[in-house]
PyMOL Python script that loads the backbone (N, CA, C, O; Angstrom):
from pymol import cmd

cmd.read_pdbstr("""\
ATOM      1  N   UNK A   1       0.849  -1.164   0.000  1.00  0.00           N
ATOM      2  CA  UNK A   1       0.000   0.000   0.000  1.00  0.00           C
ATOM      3  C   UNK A   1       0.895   1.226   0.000  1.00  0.00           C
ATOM      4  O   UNK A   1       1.912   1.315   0.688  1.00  0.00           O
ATOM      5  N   UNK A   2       0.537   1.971  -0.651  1.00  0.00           N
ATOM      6  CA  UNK A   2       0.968   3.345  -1.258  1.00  0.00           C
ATOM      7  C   UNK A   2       0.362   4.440  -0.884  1.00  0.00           C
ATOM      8  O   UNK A   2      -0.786   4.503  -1.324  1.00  0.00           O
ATOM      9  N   UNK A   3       0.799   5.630  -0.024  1.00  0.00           N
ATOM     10  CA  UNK A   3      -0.253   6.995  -0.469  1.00  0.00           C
ATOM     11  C   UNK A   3       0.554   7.889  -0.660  1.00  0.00           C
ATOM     12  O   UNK A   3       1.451   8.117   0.152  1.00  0.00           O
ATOM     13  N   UNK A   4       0.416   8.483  -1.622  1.00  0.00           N
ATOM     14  CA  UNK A   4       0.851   9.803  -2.187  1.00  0.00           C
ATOM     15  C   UNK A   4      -0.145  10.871  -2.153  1.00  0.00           C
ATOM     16  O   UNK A   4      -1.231  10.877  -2.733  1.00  0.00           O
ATOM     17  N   UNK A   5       0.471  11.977  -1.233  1.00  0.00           N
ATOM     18  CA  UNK A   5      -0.606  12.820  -0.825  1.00  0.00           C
ATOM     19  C   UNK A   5       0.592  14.244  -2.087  1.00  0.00           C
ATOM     20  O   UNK A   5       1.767  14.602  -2.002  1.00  0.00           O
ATOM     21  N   UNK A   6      -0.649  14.642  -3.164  1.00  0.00           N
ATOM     22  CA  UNK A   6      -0.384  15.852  -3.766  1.00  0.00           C
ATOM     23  C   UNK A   6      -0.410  17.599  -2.472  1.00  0.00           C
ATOM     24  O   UNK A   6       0.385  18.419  -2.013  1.00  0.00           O
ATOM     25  N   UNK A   7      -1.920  17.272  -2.435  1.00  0.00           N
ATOM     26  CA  UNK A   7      -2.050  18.344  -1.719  1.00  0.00           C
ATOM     27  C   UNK A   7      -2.676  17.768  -0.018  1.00  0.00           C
ATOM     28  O   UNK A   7      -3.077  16.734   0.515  1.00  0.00           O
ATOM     29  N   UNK A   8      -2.474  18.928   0.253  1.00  0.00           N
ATOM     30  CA  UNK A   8      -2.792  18.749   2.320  1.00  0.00           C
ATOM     31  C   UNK A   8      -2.803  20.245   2.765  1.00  0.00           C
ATOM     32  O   UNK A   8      -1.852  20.814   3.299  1.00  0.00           O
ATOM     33  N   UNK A   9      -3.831  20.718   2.513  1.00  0.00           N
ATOM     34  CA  UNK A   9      -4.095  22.454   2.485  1.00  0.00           C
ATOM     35  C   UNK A   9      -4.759  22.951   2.507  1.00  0.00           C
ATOM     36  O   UNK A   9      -5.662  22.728   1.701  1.00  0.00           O
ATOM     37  N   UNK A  10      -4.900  24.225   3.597  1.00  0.00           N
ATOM     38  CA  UNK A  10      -6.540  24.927   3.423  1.00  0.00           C
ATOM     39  C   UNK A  10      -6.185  26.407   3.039  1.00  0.00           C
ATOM     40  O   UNK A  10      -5.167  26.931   2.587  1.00  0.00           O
ATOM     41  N   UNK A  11      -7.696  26.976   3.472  1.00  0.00           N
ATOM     42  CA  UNK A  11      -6.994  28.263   3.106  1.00  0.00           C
ATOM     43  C   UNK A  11      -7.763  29.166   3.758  1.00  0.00           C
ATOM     44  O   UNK A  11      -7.878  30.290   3.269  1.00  0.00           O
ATOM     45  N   UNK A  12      -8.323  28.885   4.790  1.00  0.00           N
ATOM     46  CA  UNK A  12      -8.801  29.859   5.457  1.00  0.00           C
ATOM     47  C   UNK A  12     -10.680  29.234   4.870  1.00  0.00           C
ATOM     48  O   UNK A  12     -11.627  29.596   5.569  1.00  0.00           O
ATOM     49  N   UNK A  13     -10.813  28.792   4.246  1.00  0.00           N
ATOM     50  CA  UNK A  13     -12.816  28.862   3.917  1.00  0.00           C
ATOM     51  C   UNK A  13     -12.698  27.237   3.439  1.00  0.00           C
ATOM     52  O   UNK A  13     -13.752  26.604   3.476  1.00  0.00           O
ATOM     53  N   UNK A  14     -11.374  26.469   2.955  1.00  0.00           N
ATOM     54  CA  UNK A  14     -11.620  25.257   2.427  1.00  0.00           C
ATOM     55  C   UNK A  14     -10.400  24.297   2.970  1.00  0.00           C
ATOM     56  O   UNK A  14      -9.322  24.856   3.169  1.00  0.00           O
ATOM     57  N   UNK A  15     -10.491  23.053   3.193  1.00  0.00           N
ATOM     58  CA  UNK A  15      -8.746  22.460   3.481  1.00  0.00           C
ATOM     59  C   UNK A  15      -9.424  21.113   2.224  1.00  0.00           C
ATOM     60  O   UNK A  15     -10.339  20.316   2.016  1.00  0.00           O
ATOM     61  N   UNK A  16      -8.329  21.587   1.773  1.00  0.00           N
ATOM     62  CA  UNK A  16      -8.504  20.208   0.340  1.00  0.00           C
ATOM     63  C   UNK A  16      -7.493  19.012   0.563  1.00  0.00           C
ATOM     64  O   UNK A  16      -6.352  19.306   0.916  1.00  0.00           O
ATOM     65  N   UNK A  17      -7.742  18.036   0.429  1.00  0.00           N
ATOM     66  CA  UNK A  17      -6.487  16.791   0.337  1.00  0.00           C
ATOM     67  C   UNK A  17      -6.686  15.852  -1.240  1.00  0.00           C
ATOM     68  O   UNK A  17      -7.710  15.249  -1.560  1.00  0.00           O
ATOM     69  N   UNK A  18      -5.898  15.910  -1.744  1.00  0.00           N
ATOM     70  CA  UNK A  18      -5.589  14.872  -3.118  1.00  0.00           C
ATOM     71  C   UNK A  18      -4.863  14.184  -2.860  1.00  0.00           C
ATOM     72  O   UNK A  18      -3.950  14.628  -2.164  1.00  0.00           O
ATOM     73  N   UNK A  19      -4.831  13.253  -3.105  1.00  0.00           N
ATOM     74  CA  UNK A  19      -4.145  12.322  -2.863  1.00  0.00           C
ATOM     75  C   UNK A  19      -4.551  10.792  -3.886  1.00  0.00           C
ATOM     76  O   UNK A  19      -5.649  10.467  -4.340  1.00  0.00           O
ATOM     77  N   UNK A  20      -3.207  10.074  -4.004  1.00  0.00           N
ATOM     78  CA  UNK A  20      -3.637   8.621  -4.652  1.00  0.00           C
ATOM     79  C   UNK A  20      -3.352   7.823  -4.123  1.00  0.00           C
ATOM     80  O   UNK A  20      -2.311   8.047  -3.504  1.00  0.00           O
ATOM     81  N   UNK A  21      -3.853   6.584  -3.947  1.00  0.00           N
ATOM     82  CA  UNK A  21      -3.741   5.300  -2.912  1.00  0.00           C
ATOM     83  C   UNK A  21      -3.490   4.446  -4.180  1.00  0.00           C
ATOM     84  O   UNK A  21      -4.247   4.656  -5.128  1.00  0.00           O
ATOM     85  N   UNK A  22      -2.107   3.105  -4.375  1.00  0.00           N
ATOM     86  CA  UNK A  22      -2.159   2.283  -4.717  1.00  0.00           C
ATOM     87  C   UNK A  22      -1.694   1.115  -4.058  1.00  0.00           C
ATOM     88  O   UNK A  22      -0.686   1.041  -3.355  1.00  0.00           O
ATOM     89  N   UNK A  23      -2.553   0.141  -4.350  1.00  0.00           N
ATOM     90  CA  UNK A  23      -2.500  -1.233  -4.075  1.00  0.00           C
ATOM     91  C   UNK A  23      -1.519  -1.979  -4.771  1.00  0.00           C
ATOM     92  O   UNK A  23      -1.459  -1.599  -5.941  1.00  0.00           O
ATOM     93  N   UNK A  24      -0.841  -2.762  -4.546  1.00  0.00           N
ATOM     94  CA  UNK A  24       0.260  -3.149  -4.926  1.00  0.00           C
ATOM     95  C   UNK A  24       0.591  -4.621  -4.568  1.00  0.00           C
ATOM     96  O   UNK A  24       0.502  -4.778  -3.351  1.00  0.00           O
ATOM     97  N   UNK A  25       1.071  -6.159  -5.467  1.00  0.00           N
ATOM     98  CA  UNK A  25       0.971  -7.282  -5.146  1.00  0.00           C
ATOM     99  C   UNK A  25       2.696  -7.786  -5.242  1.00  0.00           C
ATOM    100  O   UNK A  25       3.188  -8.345  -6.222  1.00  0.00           O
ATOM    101  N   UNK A  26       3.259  -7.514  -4.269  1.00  0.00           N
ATOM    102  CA  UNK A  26       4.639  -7.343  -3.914  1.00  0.00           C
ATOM    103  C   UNK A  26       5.172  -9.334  -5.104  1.00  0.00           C
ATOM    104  O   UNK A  26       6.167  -9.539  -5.800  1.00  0.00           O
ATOM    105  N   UNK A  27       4.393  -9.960  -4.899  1.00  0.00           N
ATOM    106  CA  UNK A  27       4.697 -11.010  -5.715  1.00  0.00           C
ATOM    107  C   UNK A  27       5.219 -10.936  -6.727  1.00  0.00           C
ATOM    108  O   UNK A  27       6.376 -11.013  -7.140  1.00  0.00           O
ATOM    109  N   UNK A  28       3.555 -10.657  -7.420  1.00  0.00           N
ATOM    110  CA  UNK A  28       3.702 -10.818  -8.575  1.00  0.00           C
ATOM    111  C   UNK A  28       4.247  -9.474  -9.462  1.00  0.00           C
ATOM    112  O   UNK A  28       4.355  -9.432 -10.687  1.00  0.00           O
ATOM    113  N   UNK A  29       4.530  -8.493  -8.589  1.00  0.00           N
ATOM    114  CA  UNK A  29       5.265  -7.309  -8.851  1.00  0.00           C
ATOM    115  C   UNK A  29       4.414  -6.243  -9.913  1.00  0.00           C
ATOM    116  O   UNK A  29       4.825  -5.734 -10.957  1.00  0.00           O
ATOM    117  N   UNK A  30       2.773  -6.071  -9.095  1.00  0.00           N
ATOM    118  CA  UNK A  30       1.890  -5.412 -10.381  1.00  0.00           C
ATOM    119  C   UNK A  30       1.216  -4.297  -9.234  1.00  0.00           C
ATOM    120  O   UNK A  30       1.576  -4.050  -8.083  1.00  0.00           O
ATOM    121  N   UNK A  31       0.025  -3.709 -10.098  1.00  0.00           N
ATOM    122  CA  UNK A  31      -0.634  -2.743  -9.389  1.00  0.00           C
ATOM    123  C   UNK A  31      -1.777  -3.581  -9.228  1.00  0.00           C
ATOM    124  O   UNK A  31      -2.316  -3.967 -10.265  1.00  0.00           O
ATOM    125  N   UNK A  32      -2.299  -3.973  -8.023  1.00  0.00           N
ATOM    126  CA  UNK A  32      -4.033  -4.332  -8.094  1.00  0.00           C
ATOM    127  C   UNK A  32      -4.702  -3.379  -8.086  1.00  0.00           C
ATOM    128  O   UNK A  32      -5.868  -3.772  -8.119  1.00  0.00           O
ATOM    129  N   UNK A  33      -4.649  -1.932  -8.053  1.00  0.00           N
ATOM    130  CA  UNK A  33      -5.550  -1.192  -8.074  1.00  0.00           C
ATOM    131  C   UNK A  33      -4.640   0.172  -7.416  1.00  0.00           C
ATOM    132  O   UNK A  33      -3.645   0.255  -6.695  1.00  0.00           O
ATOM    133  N   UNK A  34      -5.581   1.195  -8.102  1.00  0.00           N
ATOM    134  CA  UNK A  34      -5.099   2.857  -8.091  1.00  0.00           C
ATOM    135  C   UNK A  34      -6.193   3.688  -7.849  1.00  0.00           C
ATOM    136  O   UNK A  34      -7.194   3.476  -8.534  1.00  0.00           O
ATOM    137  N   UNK A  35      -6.216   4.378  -7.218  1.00  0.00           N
ATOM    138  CA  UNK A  35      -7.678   5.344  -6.817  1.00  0.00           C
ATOM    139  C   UNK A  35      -7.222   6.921  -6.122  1.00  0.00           C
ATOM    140  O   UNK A  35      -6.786   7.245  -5.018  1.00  0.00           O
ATOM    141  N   UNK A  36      -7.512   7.562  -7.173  1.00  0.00           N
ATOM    142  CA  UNK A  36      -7.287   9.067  -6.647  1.00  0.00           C
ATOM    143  C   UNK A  36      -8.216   9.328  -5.986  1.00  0.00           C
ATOM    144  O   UNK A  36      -9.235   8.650  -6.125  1.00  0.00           O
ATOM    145  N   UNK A  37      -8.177  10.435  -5.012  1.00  0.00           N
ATOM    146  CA  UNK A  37      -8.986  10.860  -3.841  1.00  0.00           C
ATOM    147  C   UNK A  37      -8.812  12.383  -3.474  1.00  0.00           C
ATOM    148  O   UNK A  37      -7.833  12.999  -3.052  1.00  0.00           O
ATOM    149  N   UNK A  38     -10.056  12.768  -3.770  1.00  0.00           N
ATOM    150  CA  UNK A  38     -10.072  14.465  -3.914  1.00  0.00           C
ATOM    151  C   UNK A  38     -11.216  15.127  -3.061  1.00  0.00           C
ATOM    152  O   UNK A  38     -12.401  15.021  -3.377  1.00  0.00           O
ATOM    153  N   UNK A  39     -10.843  15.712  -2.123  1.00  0.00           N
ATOM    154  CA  UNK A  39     -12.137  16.045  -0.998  1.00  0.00           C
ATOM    155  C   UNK A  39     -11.754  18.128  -1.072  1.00  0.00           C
ATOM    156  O   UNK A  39     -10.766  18.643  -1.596  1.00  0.00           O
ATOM    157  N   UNK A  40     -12.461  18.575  -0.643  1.00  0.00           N
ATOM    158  CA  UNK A  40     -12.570  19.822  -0.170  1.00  0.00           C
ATOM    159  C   UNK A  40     -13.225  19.968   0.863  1.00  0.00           C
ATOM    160  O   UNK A  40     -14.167  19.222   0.596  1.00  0.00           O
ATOM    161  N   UNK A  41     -13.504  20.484   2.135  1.00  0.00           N
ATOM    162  CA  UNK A  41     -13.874  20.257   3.344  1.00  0.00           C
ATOM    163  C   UNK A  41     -13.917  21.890   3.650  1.00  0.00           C
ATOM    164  O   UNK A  41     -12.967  22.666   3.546  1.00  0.00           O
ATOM    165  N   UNK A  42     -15.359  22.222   4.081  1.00  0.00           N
ATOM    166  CA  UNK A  42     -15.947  23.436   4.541  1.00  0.00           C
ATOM    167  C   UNK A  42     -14.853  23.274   5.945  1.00  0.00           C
ATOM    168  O   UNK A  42     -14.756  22.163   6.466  1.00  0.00           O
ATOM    169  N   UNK A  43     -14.116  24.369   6.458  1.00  0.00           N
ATOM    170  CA  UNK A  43     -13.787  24.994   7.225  1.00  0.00           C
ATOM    171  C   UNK A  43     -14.288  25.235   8.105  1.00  0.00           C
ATOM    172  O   UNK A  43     -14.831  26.299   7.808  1.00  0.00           O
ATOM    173  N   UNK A  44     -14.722  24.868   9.763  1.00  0.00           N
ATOM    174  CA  UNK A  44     -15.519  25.859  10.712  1.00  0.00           C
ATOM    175  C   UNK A  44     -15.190  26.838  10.980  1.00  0.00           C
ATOM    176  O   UNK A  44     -15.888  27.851  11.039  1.00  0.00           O
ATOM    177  N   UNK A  45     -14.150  26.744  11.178  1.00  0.00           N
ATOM    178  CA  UNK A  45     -13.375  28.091  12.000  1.00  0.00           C
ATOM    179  C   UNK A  45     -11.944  28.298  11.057  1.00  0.00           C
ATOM    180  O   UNK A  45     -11.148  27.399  10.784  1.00  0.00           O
ATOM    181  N   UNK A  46     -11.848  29.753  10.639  1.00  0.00           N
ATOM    182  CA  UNK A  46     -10.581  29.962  10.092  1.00  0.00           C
ATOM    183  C   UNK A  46      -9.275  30.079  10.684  1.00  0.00           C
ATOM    184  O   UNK A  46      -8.304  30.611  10.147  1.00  0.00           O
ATOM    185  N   UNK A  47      -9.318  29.431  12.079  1.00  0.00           N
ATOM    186  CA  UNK A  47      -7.960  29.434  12.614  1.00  0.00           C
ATOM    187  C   UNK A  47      -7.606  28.175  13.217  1.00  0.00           C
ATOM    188  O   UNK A  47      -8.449  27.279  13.251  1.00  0.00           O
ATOM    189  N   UNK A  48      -6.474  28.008  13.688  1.00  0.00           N
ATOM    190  CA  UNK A  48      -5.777  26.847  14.293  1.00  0.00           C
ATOM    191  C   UNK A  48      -6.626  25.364  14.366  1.00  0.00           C
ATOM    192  O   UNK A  48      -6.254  24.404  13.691  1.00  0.00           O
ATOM    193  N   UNK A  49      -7.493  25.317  15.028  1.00  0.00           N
ATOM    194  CA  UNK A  49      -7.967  24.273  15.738  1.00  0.00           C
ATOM    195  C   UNK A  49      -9.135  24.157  14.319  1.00  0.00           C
ATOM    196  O   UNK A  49      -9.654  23.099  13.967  1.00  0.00           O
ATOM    197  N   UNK A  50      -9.342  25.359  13.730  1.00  0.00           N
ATOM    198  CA  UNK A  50     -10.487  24.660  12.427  1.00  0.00           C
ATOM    199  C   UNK A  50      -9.529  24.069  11.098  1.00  0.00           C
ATOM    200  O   UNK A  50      -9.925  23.496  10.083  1.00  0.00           O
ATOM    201  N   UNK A  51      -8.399  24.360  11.426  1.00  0.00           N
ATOM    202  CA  UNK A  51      -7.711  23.551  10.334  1.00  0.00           C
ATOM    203  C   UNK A  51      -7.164  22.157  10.808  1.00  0.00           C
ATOM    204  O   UNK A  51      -6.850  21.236  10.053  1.00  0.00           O
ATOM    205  N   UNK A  52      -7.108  22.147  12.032  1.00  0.00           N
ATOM    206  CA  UNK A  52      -6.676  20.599  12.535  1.00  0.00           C
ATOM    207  C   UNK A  52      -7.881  19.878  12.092  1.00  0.00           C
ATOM    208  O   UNK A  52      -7.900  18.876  11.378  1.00  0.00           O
ATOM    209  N   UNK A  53      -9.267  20.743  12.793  1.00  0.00           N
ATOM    210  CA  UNK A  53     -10.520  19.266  12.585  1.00  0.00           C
ATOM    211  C   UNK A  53     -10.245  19.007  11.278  1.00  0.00           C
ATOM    212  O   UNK A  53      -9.748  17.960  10.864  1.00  0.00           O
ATOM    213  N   UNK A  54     -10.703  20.371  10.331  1.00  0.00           N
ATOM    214  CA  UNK A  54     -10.662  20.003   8.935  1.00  0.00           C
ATOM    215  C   UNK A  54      -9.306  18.605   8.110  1.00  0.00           C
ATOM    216  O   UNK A  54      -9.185  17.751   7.232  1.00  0.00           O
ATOM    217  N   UNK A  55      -8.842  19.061   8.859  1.00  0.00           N
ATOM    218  CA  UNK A  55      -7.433  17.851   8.177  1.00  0.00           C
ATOM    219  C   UNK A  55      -7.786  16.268   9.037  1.00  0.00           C
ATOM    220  O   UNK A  55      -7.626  15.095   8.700  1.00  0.00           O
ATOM    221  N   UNK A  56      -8.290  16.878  10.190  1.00  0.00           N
ATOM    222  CA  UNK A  56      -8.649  15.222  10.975  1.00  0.00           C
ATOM    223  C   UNK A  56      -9.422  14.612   9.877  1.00  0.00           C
ATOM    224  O   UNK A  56      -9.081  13.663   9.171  1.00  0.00           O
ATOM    225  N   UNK A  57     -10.912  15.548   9.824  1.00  0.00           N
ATOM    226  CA  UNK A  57     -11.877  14.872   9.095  1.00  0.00           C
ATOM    227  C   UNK A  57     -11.244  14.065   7.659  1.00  0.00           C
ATOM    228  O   UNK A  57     -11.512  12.903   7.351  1.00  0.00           O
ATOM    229  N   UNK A  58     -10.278  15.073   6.832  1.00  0.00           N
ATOM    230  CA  UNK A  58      -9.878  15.340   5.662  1.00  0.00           C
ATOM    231  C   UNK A  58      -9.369  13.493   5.471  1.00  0.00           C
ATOM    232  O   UNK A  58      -9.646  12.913   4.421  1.00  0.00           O
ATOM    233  N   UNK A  59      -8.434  12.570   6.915  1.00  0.00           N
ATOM    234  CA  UNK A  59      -7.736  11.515   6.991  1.00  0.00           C
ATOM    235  C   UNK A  59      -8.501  10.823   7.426  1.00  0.00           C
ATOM    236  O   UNK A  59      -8.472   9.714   6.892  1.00  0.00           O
ATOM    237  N   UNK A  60      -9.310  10.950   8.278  1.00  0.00           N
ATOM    238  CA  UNK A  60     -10.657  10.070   8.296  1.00  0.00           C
ATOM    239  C   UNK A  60     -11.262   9.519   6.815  1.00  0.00           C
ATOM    240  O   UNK A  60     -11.434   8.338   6.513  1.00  0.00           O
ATOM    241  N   UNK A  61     -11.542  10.736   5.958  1.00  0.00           N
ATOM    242  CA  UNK A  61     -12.341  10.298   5.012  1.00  0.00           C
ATOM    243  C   UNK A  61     -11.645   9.825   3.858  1.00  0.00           C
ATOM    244  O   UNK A  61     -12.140   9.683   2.740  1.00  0.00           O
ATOM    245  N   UNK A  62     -10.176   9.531   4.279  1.00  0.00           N
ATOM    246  CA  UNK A  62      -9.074   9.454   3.035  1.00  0.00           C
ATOM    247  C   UNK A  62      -8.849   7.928   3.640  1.00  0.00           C
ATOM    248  O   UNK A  62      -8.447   7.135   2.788  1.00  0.00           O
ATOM    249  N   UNK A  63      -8.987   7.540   4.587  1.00  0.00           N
ATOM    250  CA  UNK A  63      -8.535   6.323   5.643  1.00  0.00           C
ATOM    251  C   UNK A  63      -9.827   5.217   5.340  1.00  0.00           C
ATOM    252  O   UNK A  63      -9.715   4.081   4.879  1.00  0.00           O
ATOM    253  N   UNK A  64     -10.913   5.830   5.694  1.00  0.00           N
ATOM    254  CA  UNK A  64     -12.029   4.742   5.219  1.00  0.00           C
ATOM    255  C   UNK A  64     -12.431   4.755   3.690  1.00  0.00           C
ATOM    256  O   UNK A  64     -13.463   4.102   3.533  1.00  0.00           O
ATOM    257  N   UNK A  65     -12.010   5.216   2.675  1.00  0.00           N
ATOM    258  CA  UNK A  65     -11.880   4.965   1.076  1.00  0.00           C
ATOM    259  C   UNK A  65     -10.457   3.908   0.914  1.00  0.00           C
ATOM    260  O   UNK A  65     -10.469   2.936   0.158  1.00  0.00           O
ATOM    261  N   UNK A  66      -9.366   4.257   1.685  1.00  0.00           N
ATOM    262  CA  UNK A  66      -8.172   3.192   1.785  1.00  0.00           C
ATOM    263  C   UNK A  66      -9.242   1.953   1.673  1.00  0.00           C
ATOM    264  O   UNK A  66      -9.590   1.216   0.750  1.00  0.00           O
ATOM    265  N   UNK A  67      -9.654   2.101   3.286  1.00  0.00           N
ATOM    266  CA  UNK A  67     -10.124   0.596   4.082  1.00  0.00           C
ATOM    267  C   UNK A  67     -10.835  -0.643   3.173  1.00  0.00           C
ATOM    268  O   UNK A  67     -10.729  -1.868   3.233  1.00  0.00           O
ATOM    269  N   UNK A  68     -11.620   0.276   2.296  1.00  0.00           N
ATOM    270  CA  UNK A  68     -12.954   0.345   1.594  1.00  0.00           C
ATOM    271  C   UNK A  68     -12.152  -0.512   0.276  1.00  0.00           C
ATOM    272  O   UNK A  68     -12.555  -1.580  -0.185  1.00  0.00           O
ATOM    273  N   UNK A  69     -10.918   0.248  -0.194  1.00  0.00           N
ATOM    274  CA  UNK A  69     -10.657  -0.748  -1.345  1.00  0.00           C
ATOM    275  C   UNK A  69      -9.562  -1.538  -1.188  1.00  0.00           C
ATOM    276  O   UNK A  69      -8.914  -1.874  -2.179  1.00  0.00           O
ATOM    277  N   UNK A  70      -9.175  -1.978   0.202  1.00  0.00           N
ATOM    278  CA  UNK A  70      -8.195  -3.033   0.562  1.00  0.00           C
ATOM    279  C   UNK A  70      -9.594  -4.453   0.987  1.00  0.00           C
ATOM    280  O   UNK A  70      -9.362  -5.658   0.887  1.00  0.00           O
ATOM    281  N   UNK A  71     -10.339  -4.123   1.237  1.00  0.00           N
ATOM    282  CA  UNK A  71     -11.278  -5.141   1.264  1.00  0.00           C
ATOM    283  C   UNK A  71     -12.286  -5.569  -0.014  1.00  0.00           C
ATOM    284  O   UNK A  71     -12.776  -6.690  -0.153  1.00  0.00           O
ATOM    285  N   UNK A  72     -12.439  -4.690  -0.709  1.00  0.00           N
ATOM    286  CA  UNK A  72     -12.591  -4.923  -2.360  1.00  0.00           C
ATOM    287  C   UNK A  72     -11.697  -5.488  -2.785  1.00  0.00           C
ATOM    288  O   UNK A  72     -12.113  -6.509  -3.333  1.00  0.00           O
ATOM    289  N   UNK A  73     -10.387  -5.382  -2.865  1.00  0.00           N
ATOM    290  CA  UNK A  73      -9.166  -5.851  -3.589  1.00  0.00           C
ATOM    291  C   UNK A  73      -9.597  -7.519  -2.911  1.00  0.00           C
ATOM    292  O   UNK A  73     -10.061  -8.403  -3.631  1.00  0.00           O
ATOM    293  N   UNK A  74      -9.365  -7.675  -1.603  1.00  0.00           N
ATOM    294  CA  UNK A  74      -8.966  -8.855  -0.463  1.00  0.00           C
ATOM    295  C   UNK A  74     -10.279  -9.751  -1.155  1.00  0.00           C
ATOM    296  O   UNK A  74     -10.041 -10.846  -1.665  1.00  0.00           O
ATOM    297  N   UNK A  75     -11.671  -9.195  -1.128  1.00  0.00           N
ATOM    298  CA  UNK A  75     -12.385  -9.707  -1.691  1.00  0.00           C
ATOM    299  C   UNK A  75     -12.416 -10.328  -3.258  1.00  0.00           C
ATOM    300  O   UNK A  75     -12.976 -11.343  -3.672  1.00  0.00           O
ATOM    301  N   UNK A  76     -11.707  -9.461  -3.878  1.00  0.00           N
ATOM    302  CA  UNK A  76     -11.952 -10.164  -5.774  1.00  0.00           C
ATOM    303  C   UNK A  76     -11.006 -10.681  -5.603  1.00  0.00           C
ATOM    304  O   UNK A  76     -10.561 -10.690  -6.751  1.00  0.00           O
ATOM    305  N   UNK A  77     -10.034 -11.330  -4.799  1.00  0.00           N
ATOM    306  CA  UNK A  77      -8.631 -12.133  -4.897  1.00  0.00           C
ATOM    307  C   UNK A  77      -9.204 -12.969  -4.172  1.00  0.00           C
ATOM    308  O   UNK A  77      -8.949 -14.037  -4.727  1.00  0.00           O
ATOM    309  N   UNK A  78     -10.089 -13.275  -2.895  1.00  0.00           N
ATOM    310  CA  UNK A  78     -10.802 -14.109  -2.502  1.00  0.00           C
ATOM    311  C   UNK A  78     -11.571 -15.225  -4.177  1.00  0.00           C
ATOM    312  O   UNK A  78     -11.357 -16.375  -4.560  1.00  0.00           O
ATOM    313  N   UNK A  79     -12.268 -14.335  -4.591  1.00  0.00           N
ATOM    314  CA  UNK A  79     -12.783 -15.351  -5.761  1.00  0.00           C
ATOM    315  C   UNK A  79     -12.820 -15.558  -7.097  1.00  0.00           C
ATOM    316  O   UNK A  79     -13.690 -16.041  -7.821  1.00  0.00           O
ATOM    317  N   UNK A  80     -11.109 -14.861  -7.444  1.00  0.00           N
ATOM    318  CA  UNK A  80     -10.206 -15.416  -8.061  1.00  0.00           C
ATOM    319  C   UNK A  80     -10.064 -16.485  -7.747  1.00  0.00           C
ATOM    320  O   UNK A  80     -10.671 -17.357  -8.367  1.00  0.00           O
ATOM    321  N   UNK A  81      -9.083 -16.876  -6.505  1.00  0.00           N
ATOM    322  CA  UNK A  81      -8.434 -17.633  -5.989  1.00  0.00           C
ATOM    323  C   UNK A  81      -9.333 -19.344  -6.093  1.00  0.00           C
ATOM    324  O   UNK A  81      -9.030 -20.440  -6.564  1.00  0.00           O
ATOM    325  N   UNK A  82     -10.574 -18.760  -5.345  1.00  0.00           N
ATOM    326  CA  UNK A  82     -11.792 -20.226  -5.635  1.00  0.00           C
ATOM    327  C   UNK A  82     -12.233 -20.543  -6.815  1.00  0.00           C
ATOM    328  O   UNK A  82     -12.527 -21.694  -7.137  1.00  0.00           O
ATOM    329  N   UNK A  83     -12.328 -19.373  -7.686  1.00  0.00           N
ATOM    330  CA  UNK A  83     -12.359 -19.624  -8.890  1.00  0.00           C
ATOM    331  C   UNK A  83     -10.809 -20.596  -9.870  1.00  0.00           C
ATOM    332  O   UNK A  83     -11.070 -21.333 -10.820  1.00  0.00           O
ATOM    333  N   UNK A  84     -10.280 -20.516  -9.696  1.00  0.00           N
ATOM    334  CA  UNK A  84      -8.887 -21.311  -9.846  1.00  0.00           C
ATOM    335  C   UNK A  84      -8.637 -22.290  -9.652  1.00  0.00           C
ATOM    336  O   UNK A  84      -8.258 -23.136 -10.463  1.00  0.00           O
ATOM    337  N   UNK A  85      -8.912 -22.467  -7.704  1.00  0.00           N
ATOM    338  CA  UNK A  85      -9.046 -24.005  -7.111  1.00  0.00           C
ATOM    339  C   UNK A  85     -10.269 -25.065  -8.185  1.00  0.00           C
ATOM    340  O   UNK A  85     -10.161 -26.258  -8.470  1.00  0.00           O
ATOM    341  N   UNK A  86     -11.330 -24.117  -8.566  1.00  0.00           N
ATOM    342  CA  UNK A  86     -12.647 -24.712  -8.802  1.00  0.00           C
ATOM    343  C   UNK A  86     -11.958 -25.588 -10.325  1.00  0.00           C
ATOM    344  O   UNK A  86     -12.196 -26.753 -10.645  1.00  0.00           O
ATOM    345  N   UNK A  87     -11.350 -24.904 -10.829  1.00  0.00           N
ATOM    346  CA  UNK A  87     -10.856 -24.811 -12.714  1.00  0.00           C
ATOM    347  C   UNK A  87      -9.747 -26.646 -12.490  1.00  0.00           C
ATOM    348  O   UNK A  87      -9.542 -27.537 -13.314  1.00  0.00           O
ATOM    349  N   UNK A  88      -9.333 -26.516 -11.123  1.00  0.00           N
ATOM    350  CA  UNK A  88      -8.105 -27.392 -10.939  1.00  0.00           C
ATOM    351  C   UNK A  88      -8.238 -28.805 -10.430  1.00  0.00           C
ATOM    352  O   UNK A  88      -7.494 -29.784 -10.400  1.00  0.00           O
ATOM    353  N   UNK A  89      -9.632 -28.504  -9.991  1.00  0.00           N
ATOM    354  CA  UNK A  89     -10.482 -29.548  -9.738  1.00  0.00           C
ATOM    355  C   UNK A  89     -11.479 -30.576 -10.583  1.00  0.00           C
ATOM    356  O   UNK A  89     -12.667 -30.329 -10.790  1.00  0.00           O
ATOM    357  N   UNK A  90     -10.716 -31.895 -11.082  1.00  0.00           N
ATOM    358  CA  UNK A  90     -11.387 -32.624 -11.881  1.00  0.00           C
ATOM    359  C   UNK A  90     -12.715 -33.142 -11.276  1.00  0.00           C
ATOM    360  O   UNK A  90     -13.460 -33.859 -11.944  1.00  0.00           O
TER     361      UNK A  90
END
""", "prot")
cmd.dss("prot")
cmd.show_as("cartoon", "prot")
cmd.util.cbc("prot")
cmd.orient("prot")
């Protein structure tokens, strides 16, 4: 697993995060999957503590899209995998 965060920034009214998450199968030496991730996040407060929530929220919502396609991935390699056993089976 991979994240490459472009941006991590507000600006006083918005804190934006871009970023790309890739999945990666150290084996067989490929990508299982790539997913850019682009949020903008209303601001409460334009100082200190409204740019922390904003960036909390910002990794929260960057953390459960991770979660979200490491168990998609875990899942279609799940039935690959039975699908294979099934093929190998006379």
């Amino acid at each position: 697993m991979e994240v490459e965060l472009n941006e991590f920034s507000g600006d006083k009214q918005f804190f934006t995060i871009l970023a790309v998450a890739t999945i990666s199968d150290i084996d067989k030496k490929s990508i299982v999957s790539r997913k850019s991730f682009r949020q903008a996040l209303t601001m409460d407060t334009p100082d200190y503590p409204g740019y922390v929530d904003a960036a909390s929220r910002a990794i929260a919502n960057l953390s459960e899209e991770i979660a979200t396609a490491l168990r998609t991935d875990h899942q279609l390699a799940q039935k690959s995998d039975d699908a294979s056993e099934q093929t190998l089976d006379p």
